[in-house]
C-alpha positions, 0 to 999 in steps of 0.5 A, spaced: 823 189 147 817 190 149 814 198 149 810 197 154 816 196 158 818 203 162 825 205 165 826 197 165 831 197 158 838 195 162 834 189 166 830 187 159 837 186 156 840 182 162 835 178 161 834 177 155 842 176 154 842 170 159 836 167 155 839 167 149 845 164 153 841 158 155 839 157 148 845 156 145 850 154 151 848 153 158 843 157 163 844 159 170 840 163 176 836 169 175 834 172 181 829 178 180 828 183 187 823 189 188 818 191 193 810 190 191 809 192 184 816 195 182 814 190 176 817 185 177 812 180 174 812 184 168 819 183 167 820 176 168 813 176 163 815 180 157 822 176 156 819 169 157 813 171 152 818 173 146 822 166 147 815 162 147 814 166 140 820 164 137 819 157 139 824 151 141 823 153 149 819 150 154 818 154 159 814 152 166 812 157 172 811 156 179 807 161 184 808 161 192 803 162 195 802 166 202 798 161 207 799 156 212 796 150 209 799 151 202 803 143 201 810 144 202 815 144 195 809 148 191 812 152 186 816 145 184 809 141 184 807 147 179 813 147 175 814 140 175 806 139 172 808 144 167 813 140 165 809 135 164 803 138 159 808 142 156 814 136 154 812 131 148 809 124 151 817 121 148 820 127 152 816 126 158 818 118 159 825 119 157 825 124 163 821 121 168 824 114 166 831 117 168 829 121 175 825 116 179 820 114 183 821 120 187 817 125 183 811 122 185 812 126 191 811 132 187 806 130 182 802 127 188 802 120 186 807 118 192 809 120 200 815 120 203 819 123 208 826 122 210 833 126 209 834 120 204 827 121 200 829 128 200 835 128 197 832 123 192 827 128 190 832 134 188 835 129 184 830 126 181 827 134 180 834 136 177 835 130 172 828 131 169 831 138 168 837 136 166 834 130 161 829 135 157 834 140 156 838 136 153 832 136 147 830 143 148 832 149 152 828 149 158 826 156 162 823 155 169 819 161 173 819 161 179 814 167 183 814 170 190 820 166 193 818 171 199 813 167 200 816 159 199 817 154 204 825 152 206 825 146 203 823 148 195 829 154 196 833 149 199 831 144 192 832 151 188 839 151 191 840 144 189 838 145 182 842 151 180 848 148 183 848 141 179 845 144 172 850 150 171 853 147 164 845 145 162 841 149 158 837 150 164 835 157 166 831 158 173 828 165 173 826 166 181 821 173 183 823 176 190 820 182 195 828 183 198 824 188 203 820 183 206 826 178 207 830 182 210 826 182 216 829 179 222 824 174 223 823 173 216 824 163 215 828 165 209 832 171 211 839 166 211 837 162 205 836 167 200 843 171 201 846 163 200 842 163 193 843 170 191 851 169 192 850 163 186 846 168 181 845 174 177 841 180 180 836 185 177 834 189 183 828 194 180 827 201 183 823 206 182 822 210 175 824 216 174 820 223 173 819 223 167 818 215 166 812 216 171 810 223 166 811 217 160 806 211 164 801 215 166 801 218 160 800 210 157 795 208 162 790 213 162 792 217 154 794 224 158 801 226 159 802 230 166 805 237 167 811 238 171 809 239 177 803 233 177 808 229 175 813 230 181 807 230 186 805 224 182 813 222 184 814 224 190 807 220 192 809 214 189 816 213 190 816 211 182 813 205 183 810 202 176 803 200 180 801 206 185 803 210 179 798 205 174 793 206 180 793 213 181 793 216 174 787 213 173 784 215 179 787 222 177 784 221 170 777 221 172 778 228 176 780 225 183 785 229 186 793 226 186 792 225 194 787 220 192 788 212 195 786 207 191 783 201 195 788 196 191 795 201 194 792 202 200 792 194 201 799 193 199 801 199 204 797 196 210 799 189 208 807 192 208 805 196 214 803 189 217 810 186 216 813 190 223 812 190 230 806 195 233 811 200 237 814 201 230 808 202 227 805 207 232 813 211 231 811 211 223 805 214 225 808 220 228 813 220 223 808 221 218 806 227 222 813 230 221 811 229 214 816 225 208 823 227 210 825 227 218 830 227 223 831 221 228 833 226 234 826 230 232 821 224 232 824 221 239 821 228 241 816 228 238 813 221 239 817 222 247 821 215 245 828 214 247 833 215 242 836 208 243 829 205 241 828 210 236 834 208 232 832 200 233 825 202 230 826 206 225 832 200 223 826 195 222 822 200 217 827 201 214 829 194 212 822 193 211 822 198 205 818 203 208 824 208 210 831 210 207 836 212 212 842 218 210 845 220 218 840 222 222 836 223 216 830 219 215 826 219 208 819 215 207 819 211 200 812 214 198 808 218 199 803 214 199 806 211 206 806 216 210 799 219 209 796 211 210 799 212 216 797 219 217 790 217 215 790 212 220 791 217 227 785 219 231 784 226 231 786 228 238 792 223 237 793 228 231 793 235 234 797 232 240 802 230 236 803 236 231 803 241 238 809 236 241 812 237 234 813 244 234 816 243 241 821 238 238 823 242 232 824 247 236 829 243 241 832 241 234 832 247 230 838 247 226 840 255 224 841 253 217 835 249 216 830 254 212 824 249 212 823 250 219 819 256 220 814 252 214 814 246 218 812 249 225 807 252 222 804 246 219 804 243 225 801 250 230 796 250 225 793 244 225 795 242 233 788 246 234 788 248 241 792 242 243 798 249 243 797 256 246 792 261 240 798 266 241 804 262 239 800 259 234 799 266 231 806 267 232 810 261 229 805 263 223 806 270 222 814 268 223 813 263 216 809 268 213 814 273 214 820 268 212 816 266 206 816 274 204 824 274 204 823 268 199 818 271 194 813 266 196 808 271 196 802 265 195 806 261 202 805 268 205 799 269 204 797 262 206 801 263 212 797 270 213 790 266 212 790 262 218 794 266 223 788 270 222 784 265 223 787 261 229 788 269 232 779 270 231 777 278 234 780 277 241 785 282 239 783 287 233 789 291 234 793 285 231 788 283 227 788 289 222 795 290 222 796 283 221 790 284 215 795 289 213 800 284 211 795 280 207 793 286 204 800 287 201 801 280 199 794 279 195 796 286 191 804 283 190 800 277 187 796 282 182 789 279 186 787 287 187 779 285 189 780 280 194 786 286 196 781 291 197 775 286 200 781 284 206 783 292 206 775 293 208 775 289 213 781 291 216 779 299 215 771 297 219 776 294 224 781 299 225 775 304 227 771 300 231 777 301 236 777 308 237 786 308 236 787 313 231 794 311 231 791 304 227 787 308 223 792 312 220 797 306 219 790 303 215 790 310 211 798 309 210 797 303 208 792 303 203 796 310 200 801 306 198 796 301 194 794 300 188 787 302 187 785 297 182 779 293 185 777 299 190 770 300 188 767 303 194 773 309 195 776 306 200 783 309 200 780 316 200 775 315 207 781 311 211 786 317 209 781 322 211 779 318 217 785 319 219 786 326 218 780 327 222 783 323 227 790 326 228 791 332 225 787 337 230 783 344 227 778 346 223 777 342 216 775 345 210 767 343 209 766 337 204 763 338 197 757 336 195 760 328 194 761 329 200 769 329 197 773 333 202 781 335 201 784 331 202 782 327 195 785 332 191 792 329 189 797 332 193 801 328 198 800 334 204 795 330 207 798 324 207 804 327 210 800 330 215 798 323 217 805 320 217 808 326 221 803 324 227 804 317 226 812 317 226 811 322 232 807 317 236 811 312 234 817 315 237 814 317 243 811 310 245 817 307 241 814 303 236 818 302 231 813 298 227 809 304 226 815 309 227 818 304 220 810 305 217 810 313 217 818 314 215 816 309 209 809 314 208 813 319 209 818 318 204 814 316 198 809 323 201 814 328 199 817 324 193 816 330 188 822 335 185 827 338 190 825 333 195 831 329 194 835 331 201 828 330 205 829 323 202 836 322 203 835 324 211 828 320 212 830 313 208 836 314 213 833 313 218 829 309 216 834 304 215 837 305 222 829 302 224 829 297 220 836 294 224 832 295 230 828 292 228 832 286 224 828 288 219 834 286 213 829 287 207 826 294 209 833 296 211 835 294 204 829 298 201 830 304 204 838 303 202 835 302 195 832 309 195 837 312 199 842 311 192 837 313 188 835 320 192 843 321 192 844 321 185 838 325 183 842 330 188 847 329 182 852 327 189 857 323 186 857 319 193 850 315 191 856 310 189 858 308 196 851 307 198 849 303 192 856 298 193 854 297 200 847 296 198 849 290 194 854 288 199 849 287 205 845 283 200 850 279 197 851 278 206 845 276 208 843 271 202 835 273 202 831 271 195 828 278 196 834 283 197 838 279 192 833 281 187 833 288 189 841 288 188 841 285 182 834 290 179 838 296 182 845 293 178 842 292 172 839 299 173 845 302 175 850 299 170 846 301 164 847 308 167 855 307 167 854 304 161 856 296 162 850 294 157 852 287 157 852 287 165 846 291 166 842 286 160 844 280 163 841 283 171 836 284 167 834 276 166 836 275 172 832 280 174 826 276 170 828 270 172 827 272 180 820 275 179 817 269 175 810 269 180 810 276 181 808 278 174 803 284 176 807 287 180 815 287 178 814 286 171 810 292 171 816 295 172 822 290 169 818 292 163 819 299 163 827 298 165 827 294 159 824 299 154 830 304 159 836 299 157 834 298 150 832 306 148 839 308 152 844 304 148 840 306 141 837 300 140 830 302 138 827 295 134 828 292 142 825 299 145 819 297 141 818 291 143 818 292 150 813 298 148 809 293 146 808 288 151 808 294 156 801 296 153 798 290 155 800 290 162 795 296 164 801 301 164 798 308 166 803 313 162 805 308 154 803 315 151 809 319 154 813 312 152 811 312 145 813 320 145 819 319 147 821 314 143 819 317 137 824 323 139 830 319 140 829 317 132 829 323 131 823 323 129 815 327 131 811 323 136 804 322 133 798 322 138 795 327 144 800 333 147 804 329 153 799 332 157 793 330 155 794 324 157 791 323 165 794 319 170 792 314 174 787 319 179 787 314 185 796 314 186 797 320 186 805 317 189 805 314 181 803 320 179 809 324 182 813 318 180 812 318 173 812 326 173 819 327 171 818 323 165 813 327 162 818 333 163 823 329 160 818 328 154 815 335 155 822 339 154 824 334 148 817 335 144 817 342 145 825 343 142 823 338 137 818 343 135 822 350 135 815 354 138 817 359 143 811 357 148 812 351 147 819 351 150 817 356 155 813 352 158 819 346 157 822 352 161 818 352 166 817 346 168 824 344 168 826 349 173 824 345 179 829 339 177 835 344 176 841 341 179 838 335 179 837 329 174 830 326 171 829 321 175 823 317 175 819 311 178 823 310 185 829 309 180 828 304 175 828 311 169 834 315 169 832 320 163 838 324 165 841 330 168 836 337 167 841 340 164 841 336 158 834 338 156 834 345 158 841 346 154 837 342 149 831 347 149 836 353 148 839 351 142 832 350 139 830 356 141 837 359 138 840 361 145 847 358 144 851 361 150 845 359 154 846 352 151 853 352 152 852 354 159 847 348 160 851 343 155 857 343 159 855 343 165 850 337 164 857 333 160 860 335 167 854 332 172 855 326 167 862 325 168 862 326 175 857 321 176 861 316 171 854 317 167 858 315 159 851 314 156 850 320 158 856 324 157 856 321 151 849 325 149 851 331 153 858 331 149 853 330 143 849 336 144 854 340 146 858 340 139 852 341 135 850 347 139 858 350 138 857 349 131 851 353 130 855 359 135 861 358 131 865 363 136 873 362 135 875 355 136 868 353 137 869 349 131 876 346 132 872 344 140 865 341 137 871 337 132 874 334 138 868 333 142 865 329 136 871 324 134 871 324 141 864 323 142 864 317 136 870 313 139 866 313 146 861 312 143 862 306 138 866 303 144 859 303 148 854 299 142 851 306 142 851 306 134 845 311 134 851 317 137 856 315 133 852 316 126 850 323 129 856 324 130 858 323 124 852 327 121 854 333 125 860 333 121 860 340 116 860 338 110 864 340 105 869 342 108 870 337 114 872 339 121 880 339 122 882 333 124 885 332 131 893 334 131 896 327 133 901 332 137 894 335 141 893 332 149 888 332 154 889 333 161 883 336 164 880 336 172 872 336 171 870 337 178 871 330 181 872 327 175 879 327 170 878 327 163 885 324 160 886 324 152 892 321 150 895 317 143 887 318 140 884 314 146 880 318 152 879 315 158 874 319 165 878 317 172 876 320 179 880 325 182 887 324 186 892 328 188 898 324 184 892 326 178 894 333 180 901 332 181 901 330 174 897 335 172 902 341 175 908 337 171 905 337 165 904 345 165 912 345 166 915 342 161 922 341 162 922 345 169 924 341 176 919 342 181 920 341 189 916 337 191 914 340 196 911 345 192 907 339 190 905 337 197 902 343 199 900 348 192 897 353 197 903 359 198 902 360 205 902 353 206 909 352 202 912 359 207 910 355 213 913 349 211 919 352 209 920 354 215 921 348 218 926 345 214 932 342 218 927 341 225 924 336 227 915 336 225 910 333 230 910 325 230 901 326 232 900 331 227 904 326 222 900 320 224 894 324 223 896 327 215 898 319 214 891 317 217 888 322 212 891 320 206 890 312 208 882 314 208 883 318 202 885 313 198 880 308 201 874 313 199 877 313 192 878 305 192 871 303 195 869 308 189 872 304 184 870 298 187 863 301 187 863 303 180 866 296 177 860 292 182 864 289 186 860 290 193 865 285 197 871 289 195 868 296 196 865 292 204 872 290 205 874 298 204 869 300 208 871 296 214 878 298 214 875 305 213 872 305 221 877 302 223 882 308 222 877 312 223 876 310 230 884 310 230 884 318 229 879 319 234 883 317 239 889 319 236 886 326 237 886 327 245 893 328 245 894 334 248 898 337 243 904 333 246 910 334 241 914 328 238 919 330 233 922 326 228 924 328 220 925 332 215 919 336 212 923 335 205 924 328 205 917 327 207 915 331 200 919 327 197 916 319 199 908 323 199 909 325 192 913 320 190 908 315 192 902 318 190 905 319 182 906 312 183 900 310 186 896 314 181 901 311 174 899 304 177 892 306 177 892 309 170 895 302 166 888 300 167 885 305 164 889 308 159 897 303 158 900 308 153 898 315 158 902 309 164 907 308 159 909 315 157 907 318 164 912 313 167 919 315 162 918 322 163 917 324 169 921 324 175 921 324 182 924 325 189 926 333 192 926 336 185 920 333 181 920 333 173 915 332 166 921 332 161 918 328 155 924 326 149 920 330 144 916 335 144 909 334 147 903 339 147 897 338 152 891 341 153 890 342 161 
């Protein structure tokens, strides 16, 4: 096969298999189809050259030709005089002897006309064909039969039919795009023919086929994204692709038209009608993929003619057609037809295809808002400035939502341009936005240029509202690439604007108080801003000063600010329809709750994920799967949280300056948490490139979880970033983290002190750092850590345990692991009485978890904490755990613990297993409080009130709805904890209603029986829920415990539990 030929290997086959044929049996009819330069001659050429190479065939070729004064039969007089150069002088006579004088016709020797001579003459052509194949094979070319006059189709017809079992093969080349056309001679004559031979119809090559044609045509291989714009330009056709790689090759850009392309176009565009030339015009304005109902529109054509019209290009090759659908075949096509249209033309037909887009707009169809912009932007002012801005604004915004940060800025560039001075206050917000997304890109210079501009703007306004959202704004920046200090002269700007009364005076720099790097001011500003907001009910800028607000008071002990603000931020942000901001404030709503240590931060984190799954944004959907990732890692479910992480990864690809900086981090968070230091290192390393402000802090950490001395300045030594001081306070825990683990690390006195010191803010609380991508643990870790190392054990007792009990009722496990960890190591060391039989339970324990989790590091430290020589007693196969920590149960059965939330059935269990072999009524069950229990006893016999029933039941269905939508939370099953959650309104709403009933009685049952179903299905409920924690604590619990009136834990054998 000829290597030059690309993407042609099934069609080469095909013709060289009847080739083959015609050598050694018979022949036939090949009929070759394509449009202009799909390589129709250069098929038909590779074949016929390697036959004439082997030797023994004649081969003969005829081209028609497209001109009025061509002579009939011109291809057969071409081939036929072929025939006549390419035979032997015996072969020619023996053949011309046998056709007749009717050939003279043909050779020019002769005239004639007549039915009679016409059929003379196909016989005489088709016994010269017979008469030299019977020497030798013969293969007959005959090119461009769109182009042929009737009668040579009719002999080729002729010829086919009567030479079958010859070794006579016909090869003809045809343009099927230009015979298909209704008015086209040939149109019936060609579908006869076809019917009598075999078919190759060339398409267009692939994507990689083109990258390999150009790559032969010029010597350069395209990279991906030229070889699809050089693919979707040129549809794959072979010659525009030829044409426009060398173009490409010489530094032209791919939007180039050679002149030999656009010839072939005009001279195809030639082949239809004006009115469907001027509808493709408009066509070629909606742009390569369009819709019939939106062209008519657009081009103000009835859809009737539409149809017909577009019927005619897309028999002339120019159009597919898929439903309502129509696709230009190249590229090439449309921007012809585009170049074409005069300018006025042009901005009519832009403005009316923002008009059409808009009567068809399909909801689903997230092109639109780009597609409308296209065309508001180049209507120019054939469409309203105003709404121009609008429809570019909204496609800057949607493009936000798709992480097309590059579009939006885009979108935002001419917004501002087509809105000029004309209104300065939207100019600067919109200013703003732009702002926002150049920094997003990492472009922080050209950030800082727009942010300028903007500052200047907001001042010559005299609205000291503007003014301050261009101070909060530009707060919140990064401060890379402001050369003129421009952050701190707009924040201080706005704090003479908004905040009355005398100002401390400035240095001699001129530098005022508010440089210092303490939010106070900033959340002066934002405080005006948000009452400004509210009283003009501007939830613009009431979302801009709560946003402010939030990240102005992020400091230590300001959680439940921060939970009440991103509160409110989110009820904005649905005003607003703002579903993005909504999921951001939620984001921060999870992460403040949980630095709380408040169990509930789960329910706000699963019905984050469940509004992000909901609303299927690009944007929200990779802020879901950051925060699960961070999240799982936190619970302990590393493989999960590893492969969020490369989801993560894969979503923030165009943001590498921004996300990453903080991906980068989660990688360093994830790999040190499970102990696996080699990968900790690894992202350590690359973070160091990435300009990050705090790799000491780092370094000192990673060192201290191997155990071993940081190297390098004191953890304070080393400055943060002067100009964010939001980063600052961000990382603050961190450096607290690192500071406590040091100064334990060193046993010195001040040192730990110091640690003290800085701790005691956080008490109560966990390390959380950078808005929540770093968990460092709770606080009472590393304060219990700080005692052991000052030897004050009851302290770290103290401290230990209630840091192992956050982590438990958090569903912490890596953490709790570490806590358990400490906390065994500083019972050895105070070796009180059993603190030895304690430290050995919490280390087998400990080490059982900890394998369970790939937490390899844990399990050898538990291992290495074990006394040596005498080893910790080992744990009695006959000991048992049953223990309430807060909200969370610690189970311990058959050598296997397991952590479950709190119910009542758990409760119930717990109250039997202290009394072994003893019945208990279930009514004590149902009400522990004594004076509950008297109250209800005195209502044996009588009837209770239904309401006050209905109301208990309601009460315990939502208990049981709060403990599964936690369950679903904790497993990361944000669809099931929605479902949860709406059943949950739904029986709240009830209960409310319920609630005015006026006390009316209705009595019904017996107290006693209603025990016995409650506490019978709550045990049950509570056994059905432990078979997927713990099967043998399940299996046990089920043999030996009874229920009904009198409930009982009578095991077969004797059964010790610790409770």
């Amino acid at each position: 096969m000829d290597t030059a030929l690309i993407g042609r290997e099934h069609s080469v086959r095909m013709l060289r298999s009847r080739l083959e044929r015609a050598r050694a049996s018979h022949g036939g009819l090949v009929l070759v189809t394509g449009e202009a330069g799909i390589g129709k001659t250069s098929l038909v050429r590779s074949a016929v050259d390697e036959e004439r190479e082997r030797g023994g065939m004649l081969v003969v070729r005829g081209t028609c030709w497209d001109s009025d004064s061509t002579p009939g039969f011109w291809p057969w007089t071409q081939a036929v005089r072929s025939l006549r150069r390419g035979a032997s002088a015996g072969e020619w006579e023996e053949a011309v002897t046998a056709a007749g004088g009717a050939l003279s016709v043909l050779l020019g020797d002769g005239t004639g006309t007549g039915e009679a001579l016409r059929f003379e003459l196909f016989d005489a052509v088709t016994t010269l064909l017979t008469v030299l194949s019977q020497r030798r094979p013969v293969t007959v070319v005959l090119e461009d039969l769109h182009w042929a006059d009737a009668a040579s189709l009719s002999l080729l017809e002729f010829t086919a039919q009567h030479t079958w079992f010859e070794r006579l093969l016909v090869i003809g080349t045809y343009r099927d795009v230009e015979v298909q056309r209704p008015d086209h001679p040939l149109r019936p004559l060609l579908p006869r023919l076809a019917a009598k031979a075999t078919t190759l119809a060339l398409t267009g090559l692939t994507p990689p086929q083109v990258a390999e044609l150009v790559a032969r045509t010029v010597g350069a291989r395209p990279d991906a994204a030229m070889t699809a714009g050089m693919f979707a330009r040129t549809g794959g056709n072979p010659y525009f692709v030829e044409e426009t790689a060398r173009l490409w090759s010489v530094g032209q850009p791919v939007a180039a038209v050679a002149p030999g392309v656009r010839a072939v176009v005009h001279r195809r565009l030639a082949l239809l009608g004006q009115p469907a030339v001027r509808l493709l015009g408009a066509a070629a304005v909606l742009g390569r993929r369009f819709e019939r109902r939106t062209l008519a529109r657009t081009a103000g054509t009835p859809e009737a003619v539409t149809t017909g019209l577009l019927g005619e290009a897309v028999a002339a090759g120019l159009l597919e057609s898929a439903a309502d659908a129509y696709v230009f075949t190249h590229d090439l096509v449309r921007e012809t037809l585009y170049d074409g249209l005069a300018e006025d033309r042009l901005r009519h037909l832009h403005a009316a295809a923002v008009r059409a887009l808009r009567d068809t707009a399909g909801a689903g169809d997230r092109a639109r808002p780009t597609d409308l912009a296209r065309h508001a932007y180049f209507a120019g002012p054939d469409l309203d400035a105003d709404e121009a801005v609008d429809i570019l604004v909204a496609a800057a915004r949607h493009a936000v939502s798709r992480l097309a940060s590059e579009e939006a800025v885009a979108h935002y560039r001419r917004a501002l341009e087509r809105l000029g001075t004309g209104d300065p206050r939207r100019h600067v917000l919109l200013a703003l936005d732009l702002g926002a997304e150049l920094q997003l890109l990492g472009e922080h210079e050209r950030s800082w240029l727009v942010y300028e501009d903007a500052a200047a703007l907001a001042s010559g306004t005299g609205d000291a509202g503007l003014v301050g959202r261009v101070a909060l704004t530009l707060h919140h920046a990064d401060g890379r690439g402001d050369g003129t200090g421009l952050k701190t002269r707009a924040l201080r700007e706005a704090h003479r604007a908004l905040v009355p009364g005398p100002r401390p005076a400035a240095d001699e720099s001129g530098a005022g108080p508010v440089d210092a790097p303490d939010a106070g001011p900033v959340d002066e500003v934002a405080r005006r801003v948000v009452a400004a907001a509210r009283a003009a009910g501007d939830d613009d800028a009431l979302h801009l000063g709560l946003w402010a607000r939030l990240h102005a008071v992020w400091a230590p002990g300001t959680a439940a600010q921060r939970v009440h603000v991103a509160g409110e931020l989110m009820e904005v942000s649905r005003r607003r329809a703002d579903v993005w901001m909504e999921h951001l404030a939620a984001s921060m709503r999870w992460v403040a709750l949980l630095e709380q240590d408040d169990p509930r931060f789960l329910r706000q984190f699963s019905d984050m994920v469940a509004g992000a799954d909901a609303c299927g944004l690009p944007r929200t959907s990779m802020i879901s799967v950051i925060d699960r990732s961070v999240v799982y890692a936190f619970m302990g479910r590393f493989p999960e949280a590893d492969d969020l992480l490369a989801q993560t990864l894969a979503l923030s690809g165009t943001h590498a300056n921004y996300y990453q900086y903080f991906i980068g981090h989660h990688r360093w968070a994830l790999a040190l948490l499970q102990g696996r230091f080699p990968e900790a290192e690894q992202a350590h390393r690359a973070m160091r490139g990435q300009d990050h402000l705090y790799t000491q802090v780092l370094t000192g950490i990673t060192a201290l979880e191997q155990d071993a001395t940081p190297h390098g300045p004191a953890p304070w030594s080393e400055g943060g970033s002067s100009d964010d001081s939001v980063l600052e306070r961000g990382i603050a825990p961190l450096r607290v983290r690192l500071q406590a683990q040091s100064a334990a690390a060193s046993r010195d006195p001040v040192r730990c002190e110091q640690a003290h010191a800085v701790l005691e803010p956080y008490r109560g609380q966990w390390l959380v750092s950078l808005f929540g991508w770093d968990i460092g643990g709770p606080a009472a870790l590393w304060s219990g850590v700080l005692h052991a190392a000052e030897e004050r054990w009851e302290a770290a007792v103290r401290d230990l345990t209630t840091a192992e009990r956050s982590a438990d009722r958090l569903h912490a496990r890596p953490w709790s692991v570490r806590a358990r960890t400490e906390l065994a190591r500083a019972l050895l060391a105070r070796a009180g009485p059993d603190d030895t039989n304690r430290a050995a339970t919490l280390l087998r324990d400990t080490e059982a978890e900890a394998r369970e989790l790939g937490m390899t590091h844990i399990v050898e430290r538990a291992r290495r904490l074990l006394p040596s020589p005498t080893p910790l007693p080992q744990v009695s196969q006959a000991e048992r755990e049953f223990v309430r920590n807060g909200a969370v149960w610690r189970l311990r059965y058959a050598g296997r613990t397991v952590h479950v939330p709190d119910a009542k059935g758990l409760a119930d269990l717990h109250t039997l297993l202290g009394r072994p072999g003893q019945e208990v009524p279930a009514l004590r069950l149902l009400y522990p409080d004594s004076a509950h229990l008297a109250g209800a006893a005195g209502a044996l016999g009588s009837d209770m009130v239904l309401d006050e029933e209905a109301k208990t039941r309601y009460r315990q269905r939502l208990e049981l709805l709060d403990e599964e939508i936690d369950r679903a939370a904790v497993r990361g099953d944000g669809h099931t904890a929605a479902e949860y959650g709406r059943e949950r309104e739904a029986l709240l709403a009830e209960l409310r209603k319920a609630a005015g009933l006026a006390g009316r009685s209705r009595r019904l049952g017996d107290e006693t029986d209603r025990a016995r179903k409650n506490v019978t299905a709550r045990i049950r409920d509570t056994l059905r829920r432990l078979r997927d924690h713990h099967p043998e604590l399940a299996s046990h619990l089920q043999a030996a415990v009874s229920t009904g009136a009198m409930c009982r834990y009578a095991p077969d054998r004797e059964v010790r539990w610790r409770l």
